[in-house]
KEDO-615398 format. One record per residue (C-alpha): residue number from 1; residue in one letter; y, x, z. Coordinates in steps of 0.5 Angstrom, whole numbers, plus 500, padded with zeros to 3 digits. Each point is the difference from the previous one (the first is absolute). Last residue first. Layout:
<sites>
filo / kolse / y / x / z
NUM / a / Y / X / Z;
...
</sites>
This chain:
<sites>
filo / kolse / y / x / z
457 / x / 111 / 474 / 235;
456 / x / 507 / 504 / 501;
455 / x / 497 / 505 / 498;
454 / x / 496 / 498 / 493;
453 / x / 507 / 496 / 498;
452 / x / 504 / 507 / 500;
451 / x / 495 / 503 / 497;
450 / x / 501 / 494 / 495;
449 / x / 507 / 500 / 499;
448 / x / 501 / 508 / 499;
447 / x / 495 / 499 / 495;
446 / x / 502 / 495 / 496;
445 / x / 508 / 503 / 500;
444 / x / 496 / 507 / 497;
443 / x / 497 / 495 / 495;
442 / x / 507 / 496 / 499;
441 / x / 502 / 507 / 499;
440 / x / 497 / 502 / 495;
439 / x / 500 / 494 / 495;
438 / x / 508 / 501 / 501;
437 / x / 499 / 507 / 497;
436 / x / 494 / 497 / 495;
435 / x / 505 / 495 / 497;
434 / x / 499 / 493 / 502;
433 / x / 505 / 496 / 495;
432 / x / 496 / 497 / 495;
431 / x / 506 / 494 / 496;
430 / x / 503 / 503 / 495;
429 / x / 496 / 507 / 498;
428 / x / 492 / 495 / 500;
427 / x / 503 / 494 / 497;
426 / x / 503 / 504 / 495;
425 / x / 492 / 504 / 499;
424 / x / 498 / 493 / 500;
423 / x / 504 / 498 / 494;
422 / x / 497 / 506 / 496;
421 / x / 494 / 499 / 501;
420 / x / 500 / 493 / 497;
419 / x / 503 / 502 / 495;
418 / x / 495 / 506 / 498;
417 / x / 495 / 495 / 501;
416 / x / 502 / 494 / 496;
415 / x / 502 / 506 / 494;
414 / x / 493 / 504 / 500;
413 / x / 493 / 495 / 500;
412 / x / 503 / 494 / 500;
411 / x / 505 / 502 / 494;
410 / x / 494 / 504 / 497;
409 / x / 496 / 494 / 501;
408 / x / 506 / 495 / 496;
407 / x / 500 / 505 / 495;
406 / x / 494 / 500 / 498;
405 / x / 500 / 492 / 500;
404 / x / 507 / 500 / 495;
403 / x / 495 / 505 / 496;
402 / x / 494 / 495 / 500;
401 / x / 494 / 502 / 503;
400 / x / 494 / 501 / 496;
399 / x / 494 / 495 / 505;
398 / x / 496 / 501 / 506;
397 / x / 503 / 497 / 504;
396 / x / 507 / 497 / 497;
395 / x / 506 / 502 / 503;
394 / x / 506 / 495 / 496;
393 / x / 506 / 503 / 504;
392 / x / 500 / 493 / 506;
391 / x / 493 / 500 / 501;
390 / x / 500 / 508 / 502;
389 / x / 506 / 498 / 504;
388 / x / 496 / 494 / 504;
387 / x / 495 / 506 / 502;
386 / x / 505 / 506 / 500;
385 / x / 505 / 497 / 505;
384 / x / 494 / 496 / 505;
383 / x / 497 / 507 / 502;
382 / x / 506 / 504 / 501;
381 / x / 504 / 493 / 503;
380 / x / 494 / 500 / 505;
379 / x / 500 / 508 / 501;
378 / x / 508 / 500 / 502;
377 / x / 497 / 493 / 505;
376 / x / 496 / 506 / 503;
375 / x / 504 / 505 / 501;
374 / x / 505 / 495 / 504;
373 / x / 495 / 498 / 504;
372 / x / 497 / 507 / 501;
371 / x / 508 / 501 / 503;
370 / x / 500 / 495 / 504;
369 / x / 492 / 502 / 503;
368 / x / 502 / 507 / 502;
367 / x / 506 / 497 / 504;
366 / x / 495 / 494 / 503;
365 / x / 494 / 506 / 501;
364 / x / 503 / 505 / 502;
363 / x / 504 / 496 / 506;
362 / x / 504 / 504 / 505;
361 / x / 505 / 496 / 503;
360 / x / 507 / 503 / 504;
359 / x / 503 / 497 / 495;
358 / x / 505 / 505 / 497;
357 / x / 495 / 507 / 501;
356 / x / 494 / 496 / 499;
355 / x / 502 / 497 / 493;
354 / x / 502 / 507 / 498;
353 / x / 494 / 503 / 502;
352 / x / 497 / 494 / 496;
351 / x / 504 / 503 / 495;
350 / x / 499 / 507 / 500;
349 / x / 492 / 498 / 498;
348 / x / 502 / 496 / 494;
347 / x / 504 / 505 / 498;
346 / x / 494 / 504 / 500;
345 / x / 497 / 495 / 496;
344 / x / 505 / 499 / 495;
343 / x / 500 / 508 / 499;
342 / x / 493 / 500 / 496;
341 / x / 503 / 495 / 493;
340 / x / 507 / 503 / 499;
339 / x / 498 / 507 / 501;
338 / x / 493 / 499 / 495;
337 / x / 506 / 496 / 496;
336 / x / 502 / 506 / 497;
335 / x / 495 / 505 / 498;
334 / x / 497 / 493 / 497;
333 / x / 507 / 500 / 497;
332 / x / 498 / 507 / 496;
331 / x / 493 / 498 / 499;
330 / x / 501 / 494 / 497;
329 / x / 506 / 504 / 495;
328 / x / 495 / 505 / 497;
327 / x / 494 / 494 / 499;
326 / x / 503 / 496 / 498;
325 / x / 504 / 505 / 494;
324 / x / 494 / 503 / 499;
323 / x / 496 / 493 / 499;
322 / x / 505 / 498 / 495;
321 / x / 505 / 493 / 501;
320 / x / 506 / 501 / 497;
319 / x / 506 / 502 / 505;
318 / x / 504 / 495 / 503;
317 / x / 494 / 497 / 505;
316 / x / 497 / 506 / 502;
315 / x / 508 / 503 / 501;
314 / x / 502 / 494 / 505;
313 / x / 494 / 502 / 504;
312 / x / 501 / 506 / 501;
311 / x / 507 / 500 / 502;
310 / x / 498 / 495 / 505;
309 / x / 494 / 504 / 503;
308 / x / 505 / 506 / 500;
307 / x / 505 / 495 / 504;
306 / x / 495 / 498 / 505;
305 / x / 497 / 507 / 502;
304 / x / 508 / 501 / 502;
303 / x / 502 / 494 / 503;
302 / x / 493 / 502 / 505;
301 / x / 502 / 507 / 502;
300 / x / 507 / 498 / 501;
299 / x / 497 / 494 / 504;
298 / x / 496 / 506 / 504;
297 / x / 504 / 506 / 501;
296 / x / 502 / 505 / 496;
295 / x / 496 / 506 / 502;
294 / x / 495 / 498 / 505;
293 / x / 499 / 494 / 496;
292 / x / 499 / 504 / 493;
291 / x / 495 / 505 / 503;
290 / x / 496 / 494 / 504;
289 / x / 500 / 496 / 493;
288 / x / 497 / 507 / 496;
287 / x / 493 / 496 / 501;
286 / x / 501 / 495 / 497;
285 / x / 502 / 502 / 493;
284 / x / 493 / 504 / 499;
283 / x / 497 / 493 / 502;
282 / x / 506 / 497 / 495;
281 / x / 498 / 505 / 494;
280 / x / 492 / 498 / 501;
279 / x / 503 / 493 / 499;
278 / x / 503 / 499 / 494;
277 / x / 495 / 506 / 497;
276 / x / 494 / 498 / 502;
275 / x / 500 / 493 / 499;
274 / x / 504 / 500 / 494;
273 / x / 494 / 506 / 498;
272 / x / 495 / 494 / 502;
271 / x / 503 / 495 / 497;
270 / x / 500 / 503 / 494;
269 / x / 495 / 497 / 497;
268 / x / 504 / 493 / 499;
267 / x / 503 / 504 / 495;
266 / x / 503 / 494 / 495;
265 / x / 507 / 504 / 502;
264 / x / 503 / 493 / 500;
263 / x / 494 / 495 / 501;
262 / x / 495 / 503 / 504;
261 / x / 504 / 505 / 505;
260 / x / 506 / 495 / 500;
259 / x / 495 / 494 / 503;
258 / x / 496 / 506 / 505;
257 / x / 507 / 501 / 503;
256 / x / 503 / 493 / 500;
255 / x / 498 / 499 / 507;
254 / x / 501 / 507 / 503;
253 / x / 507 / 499 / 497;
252 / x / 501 / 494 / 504;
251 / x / 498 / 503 / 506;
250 / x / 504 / 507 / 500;
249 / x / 506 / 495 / 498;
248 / x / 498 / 495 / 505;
247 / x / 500 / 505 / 506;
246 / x / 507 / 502 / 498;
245 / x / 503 / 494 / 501;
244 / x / 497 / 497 / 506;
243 / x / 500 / 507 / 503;
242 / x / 507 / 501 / 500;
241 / x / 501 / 492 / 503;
240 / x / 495 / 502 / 506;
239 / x / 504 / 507 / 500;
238 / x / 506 / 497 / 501;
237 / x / 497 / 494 / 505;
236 / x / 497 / 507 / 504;
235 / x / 507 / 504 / 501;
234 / x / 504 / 493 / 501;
233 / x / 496 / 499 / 506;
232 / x / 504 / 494 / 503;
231 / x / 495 / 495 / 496;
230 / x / 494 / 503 / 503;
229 / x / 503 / 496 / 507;
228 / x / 499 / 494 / 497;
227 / x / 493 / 502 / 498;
226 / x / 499 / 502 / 507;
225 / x / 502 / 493 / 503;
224 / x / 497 / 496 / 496;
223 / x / 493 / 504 / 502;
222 / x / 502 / 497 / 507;
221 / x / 500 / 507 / 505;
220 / x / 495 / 501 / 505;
219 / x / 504 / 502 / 507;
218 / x / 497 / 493 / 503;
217 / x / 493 / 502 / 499;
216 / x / 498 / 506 / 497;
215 / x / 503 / 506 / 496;
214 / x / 497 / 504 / 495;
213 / x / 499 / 507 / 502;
212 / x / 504 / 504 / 495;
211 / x / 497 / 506 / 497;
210 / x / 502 / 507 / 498;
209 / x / 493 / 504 / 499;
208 / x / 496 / 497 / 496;
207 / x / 495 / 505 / 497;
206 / x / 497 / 501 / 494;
205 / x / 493 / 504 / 498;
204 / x / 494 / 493 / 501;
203 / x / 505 / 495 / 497;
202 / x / 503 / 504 / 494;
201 / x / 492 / 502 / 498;
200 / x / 498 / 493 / 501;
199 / x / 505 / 497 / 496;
198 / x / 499 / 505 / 493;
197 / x / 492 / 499 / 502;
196 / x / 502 / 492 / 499;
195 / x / 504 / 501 / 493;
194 / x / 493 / 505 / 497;
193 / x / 497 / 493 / 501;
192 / x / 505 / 496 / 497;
191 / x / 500 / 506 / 494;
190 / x / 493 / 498 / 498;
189 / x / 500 / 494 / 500;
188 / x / 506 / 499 / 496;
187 / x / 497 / 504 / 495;
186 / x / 493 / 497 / 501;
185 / x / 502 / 492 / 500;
184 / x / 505 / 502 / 494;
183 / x / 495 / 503 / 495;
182 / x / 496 / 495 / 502;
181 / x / 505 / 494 / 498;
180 / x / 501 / 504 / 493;
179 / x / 492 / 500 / 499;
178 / x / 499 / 505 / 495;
177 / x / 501 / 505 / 505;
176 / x / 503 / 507 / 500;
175 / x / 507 / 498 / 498;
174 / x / 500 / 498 / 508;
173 / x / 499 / 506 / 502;
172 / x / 505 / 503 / 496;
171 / x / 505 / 495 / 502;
170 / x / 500 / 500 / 507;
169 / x / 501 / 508 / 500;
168 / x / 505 / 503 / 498;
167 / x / 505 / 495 / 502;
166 / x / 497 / 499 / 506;
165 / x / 500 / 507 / 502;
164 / x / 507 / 501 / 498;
163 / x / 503 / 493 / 505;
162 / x / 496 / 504 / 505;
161 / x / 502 / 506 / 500;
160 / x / 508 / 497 / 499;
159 / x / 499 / 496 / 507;
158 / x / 497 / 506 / 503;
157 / x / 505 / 505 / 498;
156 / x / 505 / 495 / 503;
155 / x / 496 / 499 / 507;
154 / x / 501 / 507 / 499;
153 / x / 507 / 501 / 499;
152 / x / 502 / 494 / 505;
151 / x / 496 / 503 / 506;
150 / x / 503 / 506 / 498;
149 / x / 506 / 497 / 501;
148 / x / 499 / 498 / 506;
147 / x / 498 / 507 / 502;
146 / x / 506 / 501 / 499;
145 / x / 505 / 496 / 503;
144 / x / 494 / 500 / 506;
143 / x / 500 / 493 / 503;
142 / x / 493 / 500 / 500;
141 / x / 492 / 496 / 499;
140 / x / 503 / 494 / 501;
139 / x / 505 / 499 / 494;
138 / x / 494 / 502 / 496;
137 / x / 496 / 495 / 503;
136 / x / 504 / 494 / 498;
135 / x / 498 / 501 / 493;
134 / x / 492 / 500 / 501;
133 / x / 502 / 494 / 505;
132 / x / 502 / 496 / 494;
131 / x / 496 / 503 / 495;
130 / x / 494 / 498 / 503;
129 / x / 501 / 493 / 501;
128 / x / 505 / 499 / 495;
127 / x / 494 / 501 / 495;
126 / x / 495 / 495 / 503;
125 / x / 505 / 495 / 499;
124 / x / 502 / 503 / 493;
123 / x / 492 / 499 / 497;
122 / x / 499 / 494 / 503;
121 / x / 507 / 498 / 496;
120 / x / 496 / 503 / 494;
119 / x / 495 / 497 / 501;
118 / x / 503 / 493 / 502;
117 / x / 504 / 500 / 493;
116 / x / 496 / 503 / 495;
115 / x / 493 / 495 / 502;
114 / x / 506 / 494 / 499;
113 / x / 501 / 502 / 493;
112 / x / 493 / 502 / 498;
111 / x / 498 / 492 / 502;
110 / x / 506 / 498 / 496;
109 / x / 498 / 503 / 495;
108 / x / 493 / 498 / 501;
107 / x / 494 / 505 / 504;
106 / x / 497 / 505 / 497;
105 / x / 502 / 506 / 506;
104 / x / 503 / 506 / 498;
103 / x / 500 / 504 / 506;
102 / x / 506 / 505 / 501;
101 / x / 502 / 498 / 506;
100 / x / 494 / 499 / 504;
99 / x / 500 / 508 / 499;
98 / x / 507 / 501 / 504;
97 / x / 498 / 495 / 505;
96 / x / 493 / 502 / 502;
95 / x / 504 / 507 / 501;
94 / x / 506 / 497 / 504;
93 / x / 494 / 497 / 504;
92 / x / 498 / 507 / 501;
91 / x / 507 / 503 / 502;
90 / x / 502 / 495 / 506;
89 / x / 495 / 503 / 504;
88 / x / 502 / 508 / 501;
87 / x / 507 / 500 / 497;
86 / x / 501 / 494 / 504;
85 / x / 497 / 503 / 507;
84 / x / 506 / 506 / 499;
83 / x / 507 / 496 / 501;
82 / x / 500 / 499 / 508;
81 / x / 495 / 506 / 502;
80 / x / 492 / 500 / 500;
79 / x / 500 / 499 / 507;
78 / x / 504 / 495 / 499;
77 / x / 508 / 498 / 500;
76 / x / 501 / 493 / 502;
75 / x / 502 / 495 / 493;
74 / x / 507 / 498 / 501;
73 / x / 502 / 504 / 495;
72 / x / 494 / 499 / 495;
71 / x / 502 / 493 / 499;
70 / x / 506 / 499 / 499;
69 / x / 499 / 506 / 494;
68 / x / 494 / 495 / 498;
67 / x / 504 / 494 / 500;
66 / x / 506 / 503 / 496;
65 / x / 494 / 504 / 495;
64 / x / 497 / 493 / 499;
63 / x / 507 / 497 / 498;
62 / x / 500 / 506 / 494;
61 / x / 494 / 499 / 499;
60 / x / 501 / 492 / 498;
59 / x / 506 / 502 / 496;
58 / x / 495 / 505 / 495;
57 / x / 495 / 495 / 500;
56 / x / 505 / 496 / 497;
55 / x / 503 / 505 / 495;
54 / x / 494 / 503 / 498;
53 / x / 496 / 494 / 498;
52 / x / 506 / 497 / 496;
51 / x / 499 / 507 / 496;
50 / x / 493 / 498 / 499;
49 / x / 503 / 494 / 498;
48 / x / 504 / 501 / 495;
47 / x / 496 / 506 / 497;
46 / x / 494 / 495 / 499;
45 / x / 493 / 500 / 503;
44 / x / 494 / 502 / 498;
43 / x / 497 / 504 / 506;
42 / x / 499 / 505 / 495;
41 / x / 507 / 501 / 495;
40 / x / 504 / 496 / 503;
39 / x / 498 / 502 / 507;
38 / x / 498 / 507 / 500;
37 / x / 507 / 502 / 496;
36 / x / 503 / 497 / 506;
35 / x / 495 / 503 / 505;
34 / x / 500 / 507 / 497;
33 / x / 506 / 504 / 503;
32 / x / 504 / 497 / 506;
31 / x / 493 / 497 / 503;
30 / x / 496 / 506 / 499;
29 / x / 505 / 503 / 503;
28 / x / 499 / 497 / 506;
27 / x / 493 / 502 / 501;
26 / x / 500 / 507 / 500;
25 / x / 507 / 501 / 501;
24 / x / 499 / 498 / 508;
23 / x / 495 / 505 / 500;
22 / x / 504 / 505 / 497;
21 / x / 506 / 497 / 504;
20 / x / 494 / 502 / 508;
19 / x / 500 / 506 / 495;
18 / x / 507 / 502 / 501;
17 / x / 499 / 499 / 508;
16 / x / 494 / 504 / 500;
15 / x / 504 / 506 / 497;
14 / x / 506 / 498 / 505;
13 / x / 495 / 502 / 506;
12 / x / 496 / 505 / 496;
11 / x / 506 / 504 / 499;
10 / x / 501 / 499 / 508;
9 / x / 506 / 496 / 503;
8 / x / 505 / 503 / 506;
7 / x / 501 / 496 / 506;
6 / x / 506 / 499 / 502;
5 / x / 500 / 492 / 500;
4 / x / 495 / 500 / 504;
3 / x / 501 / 493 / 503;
2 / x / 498 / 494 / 504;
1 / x / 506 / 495 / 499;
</sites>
């Protein structure tokens, strides 16, 4: 393994990787907050399958992640890097994704049907090859506690300023055209484009500086072989299952957002307030991670952040539907849930040392790529849960609910999340058992190791 593990990152090293996810924010989110409303309400289609779209797409990205991570690992390092070149040419055909995504074209139903299905697959493929290495990258860039968690930090920040941007943004651009599919070529456009800048800065001022060459010829290990082996990495199957939870409760509630703004606070104007509020107090939650993890550790971190997004959530849902009550206590678990939702990341990170560590295999891309697939069947059930839901509770578009309806989008957008939540934050105290002490001396038993193995060689 070549390694500078020592070296200490730059401000504008960890800057420019939050902004590679403010980047990847700019064209996933559009996905996660305007494409099922985009879909039955423009494209055409029913809540049922715009929710079918979601579900099956989501289980082919998830195979995609795997082949990518496999990939990725085997792939000779560059002038540019092992993970960096997907960042600098993978990120203008996810653009065209985004935006072809969002065209309505006149064809039959069935015809719009089939449209959503192979864009939106497209579109996740694309995905996968940038995301994927853009994730492995952390875990290459140090092996510093602390700068990990400050890689976790920003890349939160990033996530969270994206997910800001795109909500106060795409909607009022879109309001500014008579022609609703306009609207959404431009605004969707206009944030794919600012997306592709986001990578190239995260390309141009990161570097890798711990990275394992793959192996060749008869050292190569089978890909059947590597994934068995994940199975012994009881830190990462944990944090595969936590994630699972977690990422559909955030998913599932960006979903249903825009259905709870319109038709229980009749307020679709206050998306941009939701915007601002929700996720400008978890950008300023995000940076106090670093401080919590140095005092009380990252799962104690973590557990705290998803026991207040819990007791949030519960309380929304009991208490009568106001625009001050939402707001207060959205703000209050979106605090929360900025630790829950930025240390999965350097988690991650701590697992491929981990991994390294027992097996003697470091493969960023296969342990990063596990643990994607796992986010990514949590964004299938995200996607799929409130399209046939919304059928199931009587949601007609464009129309007066009726109260048992409104009550099913406040459980949507609440009660199931909170659940959710709450079953990953019992996996995550169960099962999770890599502490930052234990994590601390695999590093420092890594590197011991690989000096060992430099001067033997």
């Amino acid at each position: 393994m070549e390694s500078n593990s020592a070296k200490k990152l730059t401000l504008k090293e960890k800057v420019s990787y939050g902004l590679g996810d403010v980047g990847n924010g700019f064209m996933f989110d559009m996905g996660q907050i305007y494409l099922l409303k985009f879909y039955t309400d423009v494209l055409g289609i029913s809540a049922y399958w715009g929710g079918l779209v979601f579900l099956i797409s989501k289980i082919f990205d998830a195979f995609a992640d795997s082949s990518v991570g496999a990939f990725v690992d085997k792939r000779k390092i560059g002038k540019r890097g092992k993970f960096r070149p997907f960042l600098l040419f993978g990120s203008i055909p996810l653009a065209v994704m985004t935006i072809i995504s969002f065209t309505a074209p006149n064809f039959s139903g069935g015809g719009k049907i089939a449209f959503a299905f192979i864009t939106y697959m497209l579109f996740g493929l694309a995905y996968s090859i940038v995301n994927i290495p853009y994730g492995s990258l952390a875990a290459s860039m140090t092996q510093d506690s602390v700068d990990r968690a400050s890689l976790g930090s920003f890349r939160a920040i990033g996530s969270q300023f994206a997910l800001l941007i795109s909500g106060m943004t795409v909607i009022p651009i879109i309001s500014h055209f008579e022609n609703v599919k306009a609207g959404y070529a431009v605004g969707i456009g206009v944030m794919a484009v600012v997306g592709v800048i986001f990578h190239y800065i995260c390309y141009r001022n990161t570097t890798e500086n711990v990275v394992g060459q793959p192996k060749t010829g008869k050292d190569k290990i089978p890909m059947s072989r590597l994934f068995k082996l994940l199975l012994s990495n009881r830190p990462l199957i944990a944090l595969c299952f936590v994630c699972l939870f977690m990422v559909a409760a955030s998913n599932l509630r960006t979903a249903v957002q825009l259905y709870y703004l319109q038709y229980n606070l009749n307020n679709t104007g206050l998306m941009t307030l939701l915007s601002f509020t929700s996720v400008g107090i978890a950008v300023v939650g995000s940076f106090f991670i670093p401080a919590f993890v140095k005092k009380f550790g990252k799962k104690k971190t973590f557990i705290i952040g998803l026991v207040i997004g819990i007791v949030a959530d519960a309380l929304n849902f009991v208490l009568p539907a106001s625009v001050p009550t939402f707001l207060t206590l959205l703000s209050i678990g979106s605090f929360g849930l900025s630790f829950a939702l930025g240390l999965p990341w350097v988690m991650v990170a701590d697992t491929i040392d981990y991994h390294e560590w027992k097996t003697g295999e470091r493969t960023e891309g296969v342990v990063y790529s596990s643990y994607s697939f796992f986010r990514k069947l949590a964004q299938a059930l995200a996607g799929f849960i409130p399209g046939v839901a919304l059928g199931l509770i009587g949601y007609v578009p464009n129309a007066q609910q009726t109260a048992e309806t409104l009550l099913g989008i406040k459980s949507l957008m609440f009660l199931i999340p909170a659940g959710f939540n709450l079953i990953a934050c019992i996996i995550l105290i169960v099962v999770y058992n890599l502490s930052d002490e234990r994590y601390n001396k695999i590093v420092e038993d890594l590197k011991t190791r690989n000096s060992t193995s430099l001067k033997s060689a």
